[in-house]
Backbone bond lengths (Angstrom), bond angles and torsions (degrees), N, CA, C in turn:
res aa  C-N    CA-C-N  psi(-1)  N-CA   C-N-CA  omega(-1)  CA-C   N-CA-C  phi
1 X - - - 1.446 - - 1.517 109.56 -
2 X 1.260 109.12 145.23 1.486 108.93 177.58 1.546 92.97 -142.80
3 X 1.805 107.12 148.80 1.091 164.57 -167.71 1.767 98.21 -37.62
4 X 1.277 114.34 -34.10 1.349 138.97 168.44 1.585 106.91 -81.59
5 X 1.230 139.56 2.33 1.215 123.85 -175.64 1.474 136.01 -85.48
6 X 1.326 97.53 19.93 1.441 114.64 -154.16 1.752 123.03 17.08
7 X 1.569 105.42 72.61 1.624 124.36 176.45 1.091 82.11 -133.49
8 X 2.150 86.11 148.66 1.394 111.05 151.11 1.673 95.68 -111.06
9 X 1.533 100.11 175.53 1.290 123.66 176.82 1.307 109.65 -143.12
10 X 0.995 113.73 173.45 1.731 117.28 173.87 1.568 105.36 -147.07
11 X 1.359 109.61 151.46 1.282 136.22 173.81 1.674 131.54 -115.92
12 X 1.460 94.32 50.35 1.703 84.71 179.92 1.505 126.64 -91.64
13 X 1.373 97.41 162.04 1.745 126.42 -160.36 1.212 95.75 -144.68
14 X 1.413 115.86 -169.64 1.214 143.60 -163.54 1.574 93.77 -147.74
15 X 1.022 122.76 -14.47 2.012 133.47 -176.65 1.412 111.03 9.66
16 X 1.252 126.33 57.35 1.171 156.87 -178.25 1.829 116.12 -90.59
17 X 1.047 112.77 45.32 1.598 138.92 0.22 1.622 113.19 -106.06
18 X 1.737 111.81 162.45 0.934 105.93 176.22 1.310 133.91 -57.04
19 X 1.319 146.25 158.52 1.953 137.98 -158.34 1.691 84.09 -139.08
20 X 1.441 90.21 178.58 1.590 99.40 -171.75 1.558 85.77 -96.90
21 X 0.832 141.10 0.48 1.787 132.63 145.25 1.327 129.67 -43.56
22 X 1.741 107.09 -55.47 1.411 104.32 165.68 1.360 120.89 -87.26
23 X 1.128 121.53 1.73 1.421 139.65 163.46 1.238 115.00 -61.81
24 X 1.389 128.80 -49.04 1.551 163.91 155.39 1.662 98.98 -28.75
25 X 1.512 107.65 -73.08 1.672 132.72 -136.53 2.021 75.92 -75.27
26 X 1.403 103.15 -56.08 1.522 108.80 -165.35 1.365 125.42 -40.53
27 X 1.904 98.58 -54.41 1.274 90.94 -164.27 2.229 108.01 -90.83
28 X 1.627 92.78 -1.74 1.334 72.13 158.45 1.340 144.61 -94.63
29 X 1.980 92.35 -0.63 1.924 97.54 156.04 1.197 110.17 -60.88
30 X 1.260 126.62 -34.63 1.761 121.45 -175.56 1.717 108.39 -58.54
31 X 1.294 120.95 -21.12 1.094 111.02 -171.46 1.362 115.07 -80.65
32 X 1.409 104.25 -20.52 1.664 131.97 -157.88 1.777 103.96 -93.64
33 X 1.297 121.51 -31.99 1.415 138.23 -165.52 1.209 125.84 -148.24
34 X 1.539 116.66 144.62 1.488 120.38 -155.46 1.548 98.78 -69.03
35 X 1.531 109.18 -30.22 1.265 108.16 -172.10 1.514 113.56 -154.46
36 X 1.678 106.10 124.48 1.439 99.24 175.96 1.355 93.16 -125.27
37 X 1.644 105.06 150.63 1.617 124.58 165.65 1.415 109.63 -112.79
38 X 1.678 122.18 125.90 1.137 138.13 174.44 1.528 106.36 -61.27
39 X 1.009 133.70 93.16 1.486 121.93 -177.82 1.839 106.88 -88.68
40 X 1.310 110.54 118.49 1.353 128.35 -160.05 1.880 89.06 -91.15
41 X 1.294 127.45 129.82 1.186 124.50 -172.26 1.959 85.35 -91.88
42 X 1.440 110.30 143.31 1.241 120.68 -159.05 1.619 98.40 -88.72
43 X 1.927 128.44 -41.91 1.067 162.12 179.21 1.631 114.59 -144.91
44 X 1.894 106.53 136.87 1.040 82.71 -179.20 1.899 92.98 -127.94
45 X 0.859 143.01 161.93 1.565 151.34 169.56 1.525 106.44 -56.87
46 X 1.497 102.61 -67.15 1.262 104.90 169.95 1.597 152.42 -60.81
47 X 1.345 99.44 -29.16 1.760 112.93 148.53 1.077 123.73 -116.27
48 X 1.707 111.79 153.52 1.741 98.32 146.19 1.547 114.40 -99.48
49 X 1.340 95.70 170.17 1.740 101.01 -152.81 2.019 93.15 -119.93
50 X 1.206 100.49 118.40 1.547 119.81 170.99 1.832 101.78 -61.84
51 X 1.133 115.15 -36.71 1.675 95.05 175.15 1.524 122.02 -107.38
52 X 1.182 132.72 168.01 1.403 126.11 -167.38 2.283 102.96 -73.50
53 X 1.049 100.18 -157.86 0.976 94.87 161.96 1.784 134.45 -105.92
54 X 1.761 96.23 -23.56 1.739 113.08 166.33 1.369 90.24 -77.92
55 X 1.384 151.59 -19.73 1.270 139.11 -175.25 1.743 109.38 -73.27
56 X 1.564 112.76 -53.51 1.364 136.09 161.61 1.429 122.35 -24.59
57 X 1.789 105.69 -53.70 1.349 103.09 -155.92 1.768 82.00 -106.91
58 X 1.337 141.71 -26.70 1.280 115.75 159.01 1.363 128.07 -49.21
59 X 1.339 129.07 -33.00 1.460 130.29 -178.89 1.657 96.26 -68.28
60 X 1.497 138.55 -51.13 1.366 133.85 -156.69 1.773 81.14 -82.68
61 X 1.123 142.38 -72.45 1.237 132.46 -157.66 1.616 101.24 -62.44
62 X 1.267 165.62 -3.38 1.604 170.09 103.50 1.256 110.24 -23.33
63 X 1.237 128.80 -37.31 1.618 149.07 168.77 1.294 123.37 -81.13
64 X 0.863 90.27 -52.48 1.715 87.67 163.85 1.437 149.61 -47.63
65 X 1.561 138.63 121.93 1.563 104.84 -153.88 2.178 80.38 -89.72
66 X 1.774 89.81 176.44 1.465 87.93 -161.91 1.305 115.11 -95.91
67 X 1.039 114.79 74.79 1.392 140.09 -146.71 1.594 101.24 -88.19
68 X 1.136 144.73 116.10 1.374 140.16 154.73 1.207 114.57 -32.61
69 X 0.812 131.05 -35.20 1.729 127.05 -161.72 1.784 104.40 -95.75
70 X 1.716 127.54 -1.84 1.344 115.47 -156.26 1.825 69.99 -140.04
71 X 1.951 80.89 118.29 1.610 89.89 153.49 2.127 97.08 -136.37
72 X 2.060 99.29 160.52 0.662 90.81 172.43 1.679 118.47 -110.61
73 X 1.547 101.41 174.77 1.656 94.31 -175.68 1.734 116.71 -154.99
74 X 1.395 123.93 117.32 1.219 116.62 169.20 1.655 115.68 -57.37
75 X 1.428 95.95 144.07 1.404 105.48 160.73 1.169 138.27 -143.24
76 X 1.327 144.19 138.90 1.689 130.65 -156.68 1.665 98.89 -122.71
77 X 1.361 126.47 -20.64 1.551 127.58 -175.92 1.583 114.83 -95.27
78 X 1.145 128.36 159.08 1.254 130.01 -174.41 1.322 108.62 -53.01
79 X 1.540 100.11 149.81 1.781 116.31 -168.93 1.254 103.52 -52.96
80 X 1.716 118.20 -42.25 1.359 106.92 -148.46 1.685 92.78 -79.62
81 X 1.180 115.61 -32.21 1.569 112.47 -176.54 1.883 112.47 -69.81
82 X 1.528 121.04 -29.83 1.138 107.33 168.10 1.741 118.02 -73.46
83 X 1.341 109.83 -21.48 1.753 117.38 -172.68 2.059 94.79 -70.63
84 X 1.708 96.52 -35.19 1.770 85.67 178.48 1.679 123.40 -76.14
85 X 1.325 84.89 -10.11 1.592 94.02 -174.52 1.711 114.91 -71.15
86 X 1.463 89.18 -45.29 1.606 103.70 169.33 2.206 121.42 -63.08
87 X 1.457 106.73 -31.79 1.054 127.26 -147.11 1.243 136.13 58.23
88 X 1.480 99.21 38.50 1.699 116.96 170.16 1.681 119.76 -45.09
89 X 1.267 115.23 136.61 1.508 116.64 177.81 1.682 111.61 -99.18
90 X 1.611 106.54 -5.70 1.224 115.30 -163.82 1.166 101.23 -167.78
91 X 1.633 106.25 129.96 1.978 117.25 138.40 1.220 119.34 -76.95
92 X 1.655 117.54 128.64 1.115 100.43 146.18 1.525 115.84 -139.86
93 X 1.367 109.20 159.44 1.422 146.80 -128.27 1.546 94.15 -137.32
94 X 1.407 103.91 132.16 2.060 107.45 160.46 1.704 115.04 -88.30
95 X 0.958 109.05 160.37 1.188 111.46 167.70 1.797 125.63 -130.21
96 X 1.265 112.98 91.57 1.634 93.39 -178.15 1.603 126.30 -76.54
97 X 1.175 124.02 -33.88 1.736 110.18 -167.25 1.593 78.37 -147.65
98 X 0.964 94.86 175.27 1.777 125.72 176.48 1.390 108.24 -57.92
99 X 1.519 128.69 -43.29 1.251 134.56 151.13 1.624 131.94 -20.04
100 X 1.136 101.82 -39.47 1.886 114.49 -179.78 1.567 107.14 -111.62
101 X 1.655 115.88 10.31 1.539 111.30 172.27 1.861 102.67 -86.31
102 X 1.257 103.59 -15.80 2.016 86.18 -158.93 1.746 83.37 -85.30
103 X 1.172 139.63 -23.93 1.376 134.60 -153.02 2.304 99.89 -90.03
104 X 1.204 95.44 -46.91 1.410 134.50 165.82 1.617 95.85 -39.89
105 X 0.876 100.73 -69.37 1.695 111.53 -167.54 1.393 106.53 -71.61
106 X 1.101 113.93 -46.83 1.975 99.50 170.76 0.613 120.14 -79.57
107 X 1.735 135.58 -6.62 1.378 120.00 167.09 1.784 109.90 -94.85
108 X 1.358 112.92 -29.28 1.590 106.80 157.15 1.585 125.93 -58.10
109 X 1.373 104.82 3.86 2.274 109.95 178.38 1.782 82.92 -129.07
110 X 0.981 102.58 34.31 1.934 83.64 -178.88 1.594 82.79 -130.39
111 X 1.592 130.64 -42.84 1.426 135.01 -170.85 1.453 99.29 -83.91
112 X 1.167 103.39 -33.35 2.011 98.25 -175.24 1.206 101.96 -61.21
113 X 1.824 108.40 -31.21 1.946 98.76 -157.03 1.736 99.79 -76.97
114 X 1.486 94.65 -38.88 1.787 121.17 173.09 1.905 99.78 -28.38
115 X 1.733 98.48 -68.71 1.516 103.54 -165.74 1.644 98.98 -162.72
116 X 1.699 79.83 121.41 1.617 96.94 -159.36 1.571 113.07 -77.87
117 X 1.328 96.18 -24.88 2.014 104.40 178.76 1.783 93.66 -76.54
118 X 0.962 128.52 -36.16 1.915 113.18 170.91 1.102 128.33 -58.20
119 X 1.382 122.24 107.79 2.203 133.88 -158.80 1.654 69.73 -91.34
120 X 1.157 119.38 151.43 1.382 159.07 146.50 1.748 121.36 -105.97
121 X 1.805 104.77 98.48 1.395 107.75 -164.52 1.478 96.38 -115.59
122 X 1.492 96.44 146.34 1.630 108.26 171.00 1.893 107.65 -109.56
123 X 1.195 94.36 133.07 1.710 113.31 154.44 1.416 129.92 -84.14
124 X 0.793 126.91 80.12 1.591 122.04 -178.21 1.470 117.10 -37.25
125 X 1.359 119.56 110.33 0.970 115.90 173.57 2.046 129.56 -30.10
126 X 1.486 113.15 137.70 1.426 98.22 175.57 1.716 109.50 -67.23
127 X 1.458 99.11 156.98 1.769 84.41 172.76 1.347 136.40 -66.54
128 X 1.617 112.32 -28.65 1.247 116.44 159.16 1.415 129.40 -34.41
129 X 1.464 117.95 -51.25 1.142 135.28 172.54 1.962 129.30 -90.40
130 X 1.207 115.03 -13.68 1.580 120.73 146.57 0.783 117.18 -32.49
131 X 1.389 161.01 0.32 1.544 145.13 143.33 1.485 112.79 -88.75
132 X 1.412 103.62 -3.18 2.070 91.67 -143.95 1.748 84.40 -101.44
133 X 1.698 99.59 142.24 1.807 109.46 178.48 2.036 66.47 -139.03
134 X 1.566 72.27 166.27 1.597 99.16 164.16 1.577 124.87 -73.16
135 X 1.498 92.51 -23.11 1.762 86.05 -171.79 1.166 100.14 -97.72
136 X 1.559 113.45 -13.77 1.880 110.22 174.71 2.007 97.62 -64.26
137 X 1.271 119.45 -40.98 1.266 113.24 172.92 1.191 139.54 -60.17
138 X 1.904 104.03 -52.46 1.671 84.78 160.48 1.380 139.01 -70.56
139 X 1.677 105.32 -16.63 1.991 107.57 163.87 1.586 113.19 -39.86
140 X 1.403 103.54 -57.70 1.333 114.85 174.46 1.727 115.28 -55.27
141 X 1.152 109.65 -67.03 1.797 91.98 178.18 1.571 121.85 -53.69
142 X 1.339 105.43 -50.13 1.539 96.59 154.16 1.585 146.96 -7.20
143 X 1.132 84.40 -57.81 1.422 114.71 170.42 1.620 118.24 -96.81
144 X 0.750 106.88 35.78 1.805 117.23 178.40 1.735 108.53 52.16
145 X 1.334 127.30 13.79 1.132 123.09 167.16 1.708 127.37 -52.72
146 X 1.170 92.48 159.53 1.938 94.75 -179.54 1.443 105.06 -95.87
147 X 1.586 132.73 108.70 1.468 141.86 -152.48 1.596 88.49 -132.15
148 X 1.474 131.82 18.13 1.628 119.43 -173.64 1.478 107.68 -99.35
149 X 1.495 130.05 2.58 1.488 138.91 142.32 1.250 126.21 -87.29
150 X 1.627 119.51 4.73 1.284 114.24 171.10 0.993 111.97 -123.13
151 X 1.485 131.55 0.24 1.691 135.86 -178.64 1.483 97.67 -135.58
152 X 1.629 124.32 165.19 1.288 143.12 170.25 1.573 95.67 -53.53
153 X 1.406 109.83 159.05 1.534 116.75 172.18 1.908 121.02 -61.28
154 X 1.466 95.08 -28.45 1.615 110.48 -174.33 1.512 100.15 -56.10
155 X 1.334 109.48 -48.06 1.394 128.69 -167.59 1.188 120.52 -58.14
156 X 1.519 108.18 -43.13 1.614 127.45 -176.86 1.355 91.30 -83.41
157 X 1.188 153.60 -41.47 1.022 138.82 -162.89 1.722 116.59 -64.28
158 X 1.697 96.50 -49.52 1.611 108.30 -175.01 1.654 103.37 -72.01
159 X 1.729 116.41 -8.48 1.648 107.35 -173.95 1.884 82.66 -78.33
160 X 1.060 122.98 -31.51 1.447 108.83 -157.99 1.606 102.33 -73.83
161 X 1.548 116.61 -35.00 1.111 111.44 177.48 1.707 139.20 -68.13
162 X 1.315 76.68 -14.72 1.914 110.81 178.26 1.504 100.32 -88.80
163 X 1.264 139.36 -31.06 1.584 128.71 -139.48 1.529 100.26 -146.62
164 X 1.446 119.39 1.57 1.627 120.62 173.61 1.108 115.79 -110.29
């Protein structure tokens, strides 16, 4: 695919908080597609989330370079129904270790079964960033760790304000 292909894609998370990982994964969908939307998961079942959700999507929209092609967007309804809303041709999703493929993979045969025209693409994480999750970060700020090479500056700033 090239940049000219007239596709969108989407990128949702929960970016709780966002890391320079999904920072990484994002803007090299932008390279890949005319248009990707960060879809900010609004609530998720599976975590709870240390930042609000206007807290969330200010850190990815502050982070973000201002790229025409990258908007962001809350969402509370199923992926595959927010990716149709957009007219996404594609999710895409990072992947760091073998660890996040079995979870990855049932939810890429759970959206295919959902909606069969939606490709579900993975980015391999860069290596720099293959270790880094969000919750490995806030453990670390928590704990008075230094997290301002693994998250946007906005981010590090509010861990200091949260954790000092």
């Amino acid at each position: 695919m090239s940049a000219d292909s007239n596709t969108t894609a989407v990128c949702p998370g929960t970016y709780d908080p966002v890391t320079e990982g999904h920072l990484d994964i994002i803007r090299r969908a932008a390279e890949l597609f005319e248009k990707v939307v960060v879809g900010v998961v609004a609530e998720s079942p599976r975590k709870d989330t240390l930042f609000s959700i206007d807290e969330r999507v200010a850190f990815l929209e502050e982070s973000l370079p201002p790229e025409a092609n990258i908007e962001v967007e809350v969402f509370d309804t199923l992926l595959v129904d927010f990716a149709r809303k957009w007219g996404a041709k594609a999710l895409v999703k990072g992947l760091r270790a073998i660890s996040d493929f079995e979870y990855e993979f049932q939810m890429a045969q759970l959206n295919r079964k959902l909606a069969p025209d939606l490709e579900t693409i993975y980015l391999m994480a860069s290596p720099e960033y293959s270790f880094l999750s969000s919750s490995g970060v806030k453990e670390v700020a928590r704990f008075g760790g230094r997290v301002d090479d693994l998250v946007p500056a906005v981010v590090a700033r509010r861990f200091a304000e949260l954790f000092q």
